[in-house]
PDB file of N, CA, C and O in Angstrom, chain B, residues numbered from 101:
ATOM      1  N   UNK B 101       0.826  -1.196   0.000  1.00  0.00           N
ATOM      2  CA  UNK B 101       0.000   0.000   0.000  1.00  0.00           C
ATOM      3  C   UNK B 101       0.868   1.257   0.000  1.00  0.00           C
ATOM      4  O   UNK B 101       0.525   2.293  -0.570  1.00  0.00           O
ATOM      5  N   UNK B 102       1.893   1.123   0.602  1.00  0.00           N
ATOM      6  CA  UNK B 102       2.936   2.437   1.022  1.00  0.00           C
ATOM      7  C   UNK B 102       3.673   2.672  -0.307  1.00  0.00           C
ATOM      8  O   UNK B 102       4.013   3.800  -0.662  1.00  0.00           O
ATOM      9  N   UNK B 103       3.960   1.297  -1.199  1.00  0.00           N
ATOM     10  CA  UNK B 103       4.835   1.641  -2.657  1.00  0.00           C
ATOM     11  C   UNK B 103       3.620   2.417  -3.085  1.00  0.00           C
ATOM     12  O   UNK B 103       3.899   3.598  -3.292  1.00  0.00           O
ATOM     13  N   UNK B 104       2.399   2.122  -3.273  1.00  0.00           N
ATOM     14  CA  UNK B 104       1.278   2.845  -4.478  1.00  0.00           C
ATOM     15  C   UNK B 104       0.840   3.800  -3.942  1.00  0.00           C
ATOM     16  O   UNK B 104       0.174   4.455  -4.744  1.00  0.00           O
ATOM     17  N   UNK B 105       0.877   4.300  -2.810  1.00  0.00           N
ATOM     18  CA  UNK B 105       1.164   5.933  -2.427  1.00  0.00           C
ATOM     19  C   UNK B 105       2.557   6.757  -2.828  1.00  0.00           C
ATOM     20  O   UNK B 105       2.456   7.957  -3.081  1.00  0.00           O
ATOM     21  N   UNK B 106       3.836   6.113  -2.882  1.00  0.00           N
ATOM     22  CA  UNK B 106       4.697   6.711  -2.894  1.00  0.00           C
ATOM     23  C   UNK B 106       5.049   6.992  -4.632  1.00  0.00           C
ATOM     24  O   UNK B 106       5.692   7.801  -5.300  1.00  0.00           O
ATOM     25  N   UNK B 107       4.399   6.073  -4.805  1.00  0.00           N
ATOM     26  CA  UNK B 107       4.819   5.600  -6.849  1.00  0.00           C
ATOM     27  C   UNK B 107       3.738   6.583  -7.533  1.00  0.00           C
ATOM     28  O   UNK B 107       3.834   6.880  -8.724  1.00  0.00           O
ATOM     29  N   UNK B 108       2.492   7.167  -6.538  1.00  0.00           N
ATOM     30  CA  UNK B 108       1.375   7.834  -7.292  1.00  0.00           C
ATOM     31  C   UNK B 108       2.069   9.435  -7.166  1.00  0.00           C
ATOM     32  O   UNK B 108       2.072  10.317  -8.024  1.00  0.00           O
ATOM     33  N   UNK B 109       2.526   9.453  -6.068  1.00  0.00           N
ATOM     34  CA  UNK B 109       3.110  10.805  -5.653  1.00  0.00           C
ATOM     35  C   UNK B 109       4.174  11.313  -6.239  1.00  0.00           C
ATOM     36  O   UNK B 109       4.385  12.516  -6.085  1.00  0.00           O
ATOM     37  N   UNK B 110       5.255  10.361  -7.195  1.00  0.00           N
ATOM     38  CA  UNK B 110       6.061  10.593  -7.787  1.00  0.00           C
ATOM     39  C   UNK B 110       5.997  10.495  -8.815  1.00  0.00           C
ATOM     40  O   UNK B 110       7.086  10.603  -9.379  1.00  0.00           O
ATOM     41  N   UNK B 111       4.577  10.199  -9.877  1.00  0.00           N
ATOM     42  CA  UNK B 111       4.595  10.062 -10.944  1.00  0.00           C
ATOM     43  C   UNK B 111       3.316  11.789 -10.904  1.00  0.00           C
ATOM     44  O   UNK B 111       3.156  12.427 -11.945  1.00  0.00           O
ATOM     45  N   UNK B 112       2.745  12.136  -9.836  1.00  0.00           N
ATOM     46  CA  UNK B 112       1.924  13.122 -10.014  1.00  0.00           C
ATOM     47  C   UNK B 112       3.231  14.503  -9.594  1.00  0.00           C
ATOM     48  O   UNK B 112       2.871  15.543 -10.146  1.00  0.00           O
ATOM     49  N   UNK B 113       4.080  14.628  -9.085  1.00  0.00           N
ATOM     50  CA  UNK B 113       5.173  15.370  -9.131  1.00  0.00           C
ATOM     51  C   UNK B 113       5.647  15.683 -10.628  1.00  0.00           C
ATOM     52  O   UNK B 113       5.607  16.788 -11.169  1.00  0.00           O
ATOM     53  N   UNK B 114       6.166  14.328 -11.261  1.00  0.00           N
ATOM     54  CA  UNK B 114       6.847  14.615 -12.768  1.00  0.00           C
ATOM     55  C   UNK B 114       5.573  14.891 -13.258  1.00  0.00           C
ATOM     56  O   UNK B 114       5.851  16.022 -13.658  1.00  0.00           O
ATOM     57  N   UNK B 115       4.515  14.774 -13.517  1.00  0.00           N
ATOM     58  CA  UNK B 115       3.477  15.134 -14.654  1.00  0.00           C
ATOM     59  C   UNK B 115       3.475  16.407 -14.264  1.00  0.00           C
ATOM     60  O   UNK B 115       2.801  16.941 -15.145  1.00  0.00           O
ATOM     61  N   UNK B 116       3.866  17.436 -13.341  1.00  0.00           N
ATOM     62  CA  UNK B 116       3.159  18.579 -13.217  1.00  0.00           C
ATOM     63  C   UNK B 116       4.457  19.194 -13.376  1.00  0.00           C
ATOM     64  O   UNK B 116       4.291  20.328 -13.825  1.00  0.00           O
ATOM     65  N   UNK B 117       5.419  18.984 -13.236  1.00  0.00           N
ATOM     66  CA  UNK B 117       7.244  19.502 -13.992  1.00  0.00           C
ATOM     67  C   UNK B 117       6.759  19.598 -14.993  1.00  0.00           C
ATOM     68  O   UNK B 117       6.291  20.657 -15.410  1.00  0.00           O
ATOM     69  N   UNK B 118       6.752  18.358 -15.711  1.00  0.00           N
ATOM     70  CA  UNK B 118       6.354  18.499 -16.939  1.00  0.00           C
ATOM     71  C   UNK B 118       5.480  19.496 -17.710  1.00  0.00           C
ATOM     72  O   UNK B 118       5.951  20.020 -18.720  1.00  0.00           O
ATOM     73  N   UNK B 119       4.173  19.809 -17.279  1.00  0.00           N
ATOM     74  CA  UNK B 119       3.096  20.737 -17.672  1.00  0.00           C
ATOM     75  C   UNK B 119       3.944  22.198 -17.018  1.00  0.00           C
ATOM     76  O   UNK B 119       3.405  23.161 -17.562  1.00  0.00           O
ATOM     77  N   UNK B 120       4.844  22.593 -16.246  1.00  0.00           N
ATOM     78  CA  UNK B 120       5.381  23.529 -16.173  1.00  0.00           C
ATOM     79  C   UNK B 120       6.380  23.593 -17.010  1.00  0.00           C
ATOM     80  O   UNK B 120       6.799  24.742 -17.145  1.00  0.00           O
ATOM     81  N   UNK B 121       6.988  22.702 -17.697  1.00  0.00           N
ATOM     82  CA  UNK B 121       8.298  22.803 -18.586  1.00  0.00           C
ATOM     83  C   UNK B 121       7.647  23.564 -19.726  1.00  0.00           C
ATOM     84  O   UNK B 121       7.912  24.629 -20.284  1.00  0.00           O
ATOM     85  N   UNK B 122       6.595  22.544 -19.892  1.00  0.00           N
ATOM     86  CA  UNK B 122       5.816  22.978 -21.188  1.00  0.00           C
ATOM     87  C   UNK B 122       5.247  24.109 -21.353  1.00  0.00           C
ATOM     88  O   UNK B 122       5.363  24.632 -22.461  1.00  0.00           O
ATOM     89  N   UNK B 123       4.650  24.644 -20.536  1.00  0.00           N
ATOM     90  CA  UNK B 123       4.165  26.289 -20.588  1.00  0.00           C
ATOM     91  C   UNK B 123       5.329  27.175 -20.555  1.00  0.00           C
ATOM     92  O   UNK B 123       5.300  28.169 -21.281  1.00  0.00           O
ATOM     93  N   UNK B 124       6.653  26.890 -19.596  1.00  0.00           N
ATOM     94  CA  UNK B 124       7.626  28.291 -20.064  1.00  0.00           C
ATOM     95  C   UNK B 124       8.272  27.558 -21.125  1.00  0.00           C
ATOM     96  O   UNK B 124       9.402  27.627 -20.641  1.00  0.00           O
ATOM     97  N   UNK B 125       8.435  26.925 -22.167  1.00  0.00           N
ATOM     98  CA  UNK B 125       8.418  26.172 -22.996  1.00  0.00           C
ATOM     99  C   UNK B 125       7.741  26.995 -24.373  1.00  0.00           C
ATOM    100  O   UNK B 125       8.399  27.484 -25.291  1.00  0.00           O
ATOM    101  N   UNK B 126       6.151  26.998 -24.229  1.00  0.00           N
ATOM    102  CA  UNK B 126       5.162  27.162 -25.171  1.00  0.00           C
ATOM    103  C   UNK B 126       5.143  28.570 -25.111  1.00  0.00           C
ATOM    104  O   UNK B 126       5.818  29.112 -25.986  1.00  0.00           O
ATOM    105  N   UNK B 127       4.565  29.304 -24.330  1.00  0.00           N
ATOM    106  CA  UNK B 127       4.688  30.786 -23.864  1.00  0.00           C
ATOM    107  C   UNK B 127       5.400  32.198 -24.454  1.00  0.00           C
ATOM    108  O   UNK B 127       6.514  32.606 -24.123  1.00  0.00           O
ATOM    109  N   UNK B 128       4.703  32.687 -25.180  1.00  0.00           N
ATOM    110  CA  UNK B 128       5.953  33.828 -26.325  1.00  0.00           C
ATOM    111  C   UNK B 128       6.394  34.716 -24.984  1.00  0.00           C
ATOM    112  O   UNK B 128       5.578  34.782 -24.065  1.00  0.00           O
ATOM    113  N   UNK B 129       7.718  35.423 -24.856  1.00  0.00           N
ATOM    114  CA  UNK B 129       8.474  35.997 -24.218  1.00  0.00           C
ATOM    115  C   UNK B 129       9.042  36.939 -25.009  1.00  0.00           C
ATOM    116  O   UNK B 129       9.687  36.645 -26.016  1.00  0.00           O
ATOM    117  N   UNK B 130       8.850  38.094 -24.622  1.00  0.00           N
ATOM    118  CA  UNK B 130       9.510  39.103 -25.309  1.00  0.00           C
ATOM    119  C   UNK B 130      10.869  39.803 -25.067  1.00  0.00           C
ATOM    120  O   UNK B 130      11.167  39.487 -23.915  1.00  0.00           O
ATOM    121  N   UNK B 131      11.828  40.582 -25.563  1.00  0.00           N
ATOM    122  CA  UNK B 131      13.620  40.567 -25.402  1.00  0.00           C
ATOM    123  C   UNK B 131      13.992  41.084 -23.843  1.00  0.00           C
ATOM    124  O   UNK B 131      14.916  40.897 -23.051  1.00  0.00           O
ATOM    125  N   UNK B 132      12.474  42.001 -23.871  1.00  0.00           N
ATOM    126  CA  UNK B 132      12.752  42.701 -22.181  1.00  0.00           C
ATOM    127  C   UNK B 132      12.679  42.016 -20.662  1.00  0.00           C
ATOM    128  O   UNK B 132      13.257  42.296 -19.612  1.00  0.00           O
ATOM    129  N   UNK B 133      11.434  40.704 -21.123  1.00  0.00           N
ATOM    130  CA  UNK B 133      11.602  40.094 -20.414  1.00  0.00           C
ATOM    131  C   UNK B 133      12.544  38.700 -19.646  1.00  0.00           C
ATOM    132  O   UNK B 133      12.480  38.088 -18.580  1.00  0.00           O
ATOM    133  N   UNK B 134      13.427  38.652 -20.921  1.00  0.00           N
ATOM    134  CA  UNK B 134      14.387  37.887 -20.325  1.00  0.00           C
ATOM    135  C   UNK B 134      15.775  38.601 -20.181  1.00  0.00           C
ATOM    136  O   UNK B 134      16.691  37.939 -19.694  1.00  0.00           O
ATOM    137  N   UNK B 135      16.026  39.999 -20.594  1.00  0.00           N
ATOM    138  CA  UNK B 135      16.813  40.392 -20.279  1.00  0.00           C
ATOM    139  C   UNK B 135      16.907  40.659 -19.367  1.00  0.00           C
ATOM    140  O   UNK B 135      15.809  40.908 -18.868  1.00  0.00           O
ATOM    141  N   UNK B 136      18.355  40.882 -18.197  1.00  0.00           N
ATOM    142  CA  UNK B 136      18.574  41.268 -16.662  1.00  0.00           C
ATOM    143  C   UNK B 136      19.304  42.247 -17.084  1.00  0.00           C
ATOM    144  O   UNK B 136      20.177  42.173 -17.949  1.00  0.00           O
ATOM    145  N   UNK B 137      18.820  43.617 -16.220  1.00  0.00           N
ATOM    146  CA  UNK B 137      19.873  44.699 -16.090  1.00  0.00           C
ATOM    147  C   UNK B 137      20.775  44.840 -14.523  1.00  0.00           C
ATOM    148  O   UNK B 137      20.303  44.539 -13.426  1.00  0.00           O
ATOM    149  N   UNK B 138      22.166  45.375 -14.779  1.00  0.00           N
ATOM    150  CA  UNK B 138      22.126  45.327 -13.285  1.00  0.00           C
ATOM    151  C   UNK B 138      23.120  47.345 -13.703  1.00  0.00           C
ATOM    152  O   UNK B 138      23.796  47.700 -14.668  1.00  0.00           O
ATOM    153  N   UNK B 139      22.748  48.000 -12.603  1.00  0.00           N
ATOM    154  CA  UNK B 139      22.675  48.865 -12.275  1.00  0.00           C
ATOM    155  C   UNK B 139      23.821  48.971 -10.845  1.00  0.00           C
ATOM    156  O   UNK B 139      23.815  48.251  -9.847  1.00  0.00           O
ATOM    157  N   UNK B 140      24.495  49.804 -11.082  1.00  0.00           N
ATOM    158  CA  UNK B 140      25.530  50.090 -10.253  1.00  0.00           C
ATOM    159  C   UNK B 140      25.947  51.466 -10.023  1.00  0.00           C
ATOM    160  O   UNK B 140      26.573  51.918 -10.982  1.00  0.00           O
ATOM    161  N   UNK B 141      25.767  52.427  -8.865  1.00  0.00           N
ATOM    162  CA  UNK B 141      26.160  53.495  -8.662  1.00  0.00           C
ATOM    163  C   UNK B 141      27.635  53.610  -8.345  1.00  0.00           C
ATOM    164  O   UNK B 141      28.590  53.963  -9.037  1.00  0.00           O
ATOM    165  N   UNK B 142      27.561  53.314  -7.424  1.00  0.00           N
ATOM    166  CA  UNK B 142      28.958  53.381  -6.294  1.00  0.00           C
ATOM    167  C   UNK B 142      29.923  51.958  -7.311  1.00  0.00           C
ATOM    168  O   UNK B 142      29.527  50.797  -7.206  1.00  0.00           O
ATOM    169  N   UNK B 143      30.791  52.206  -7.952  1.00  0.00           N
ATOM    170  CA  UNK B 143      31.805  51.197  -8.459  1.00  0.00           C
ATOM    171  C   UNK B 143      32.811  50.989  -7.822  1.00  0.00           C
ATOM    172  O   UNK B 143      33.546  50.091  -8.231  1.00  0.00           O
ATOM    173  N   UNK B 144      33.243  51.843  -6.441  1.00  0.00           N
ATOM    174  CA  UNK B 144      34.347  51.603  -5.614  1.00  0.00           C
ATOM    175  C   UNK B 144      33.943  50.406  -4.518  1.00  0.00           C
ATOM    176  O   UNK B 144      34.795  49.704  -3.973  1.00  0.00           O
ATOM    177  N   UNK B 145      32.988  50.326  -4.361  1.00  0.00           N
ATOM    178  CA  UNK B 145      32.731  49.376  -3.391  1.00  0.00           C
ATOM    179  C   UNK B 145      31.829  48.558  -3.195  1.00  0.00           C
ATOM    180  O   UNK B 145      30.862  48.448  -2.442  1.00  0.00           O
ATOM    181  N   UNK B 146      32.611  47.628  -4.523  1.00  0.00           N
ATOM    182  CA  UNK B 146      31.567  46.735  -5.276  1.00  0.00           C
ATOM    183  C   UNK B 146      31.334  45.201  -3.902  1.00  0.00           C
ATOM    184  O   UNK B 146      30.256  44.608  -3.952  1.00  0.00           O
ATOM    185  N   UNK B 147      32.098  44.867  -3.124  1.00  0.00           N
ATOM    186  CA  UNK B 147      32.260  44.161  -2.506  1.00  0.00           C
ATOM    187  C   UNK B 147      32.802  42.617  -3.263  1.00  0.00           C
ATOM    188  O   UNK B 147      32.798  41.505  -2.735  1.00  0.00           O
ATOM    189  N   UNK B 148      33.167  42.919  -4.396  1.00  0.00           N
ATOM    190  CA  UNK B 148      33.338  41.488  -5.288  1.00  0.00           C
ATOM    191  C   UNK B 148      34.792  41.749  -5.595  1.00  0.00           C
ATOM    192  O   UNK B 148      35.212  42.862  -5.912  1.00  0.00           O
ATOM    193  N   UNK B 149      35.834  40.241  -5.443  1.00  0.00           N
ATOM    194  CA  UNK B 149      36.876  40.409  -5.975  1.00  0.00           C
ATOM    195  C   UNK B 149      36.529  40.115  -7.181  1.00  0.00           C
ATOM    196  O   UNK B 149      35.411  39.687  -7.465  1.00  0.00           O
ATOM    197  N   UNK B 150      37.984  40.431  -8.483  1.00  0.00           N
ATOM    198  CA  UNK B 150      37.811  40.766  -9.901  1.00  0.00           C
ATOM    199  C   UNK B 150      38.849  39.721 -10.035  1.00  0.00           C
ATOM    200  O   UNK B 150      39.843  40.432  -9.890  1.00  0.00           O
ATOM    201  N   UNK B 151      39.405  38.260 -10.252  1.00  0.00           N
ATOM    202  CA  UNK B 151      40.533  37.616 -10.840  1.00  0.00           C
ATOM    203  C   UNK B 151      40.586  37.765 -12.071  1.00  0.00           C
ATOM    204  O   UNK B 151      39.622  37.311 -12.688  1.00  0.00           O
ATOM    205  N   UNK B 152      41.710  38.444 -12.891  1.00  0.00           N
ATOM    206  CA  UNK B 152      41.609  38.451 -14.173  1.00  0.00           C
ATOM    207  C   UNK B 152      42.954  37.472 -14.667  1.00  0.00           C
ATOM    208  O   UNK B 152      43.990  37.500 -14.002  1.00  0.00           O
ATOM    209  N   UNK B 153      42.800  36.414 -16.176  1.00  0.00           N
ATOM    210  CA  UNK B 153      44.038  35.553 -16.303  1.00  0.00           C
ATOM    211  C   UNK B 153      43.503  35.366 -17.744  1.00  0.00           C
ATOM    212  O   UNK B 153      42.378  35.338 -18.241  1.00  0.00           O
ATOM    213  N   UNK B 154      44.665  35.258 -18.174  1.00  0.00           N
ATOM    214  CA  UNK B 154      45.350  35.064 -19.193  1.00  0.00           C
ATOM    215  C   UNK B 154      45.571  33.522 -20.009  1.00  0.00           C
ATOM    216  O   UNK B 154      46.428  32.665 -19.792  1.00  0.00           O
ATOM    217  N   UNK B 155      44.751  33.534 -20.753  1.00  0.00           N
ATOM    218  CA  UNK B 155      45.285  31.843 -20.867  1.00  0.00           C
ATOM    219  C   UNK B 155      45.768  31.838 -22.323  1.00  0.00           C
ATOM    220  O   UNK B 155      46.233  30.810 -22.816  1.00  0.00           O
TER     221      UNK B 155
END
């Protein structure tokens, strides 16, 4: 009884991935919305080191 609860619950998990794959999948998206801007005032104190190399 405990496998056909656990086997229903994991096959109703992937079917609904699935129907979410498929809609951002199917779904028209336009350039603005997948673009990320990032915005930076202050450039002195970015808090991020910069490694730059040469290969």
């Amino acid at each position: 009884m405990r496998n056909n609860i656990l086997g229903g619950l994991v096959i109703f998990l992937v079917v609904v991935t699935c129907l979410i794959v498929l809609d951002d999948i199917s779904s028209p998206k336009s350039q603005d919305e997948t673009a990320t801007e990032f915005n930076q005032k202050d450039t002195q104190s970015t808090g991020l080191a910069v490694i730059e190399t040469e290969d």
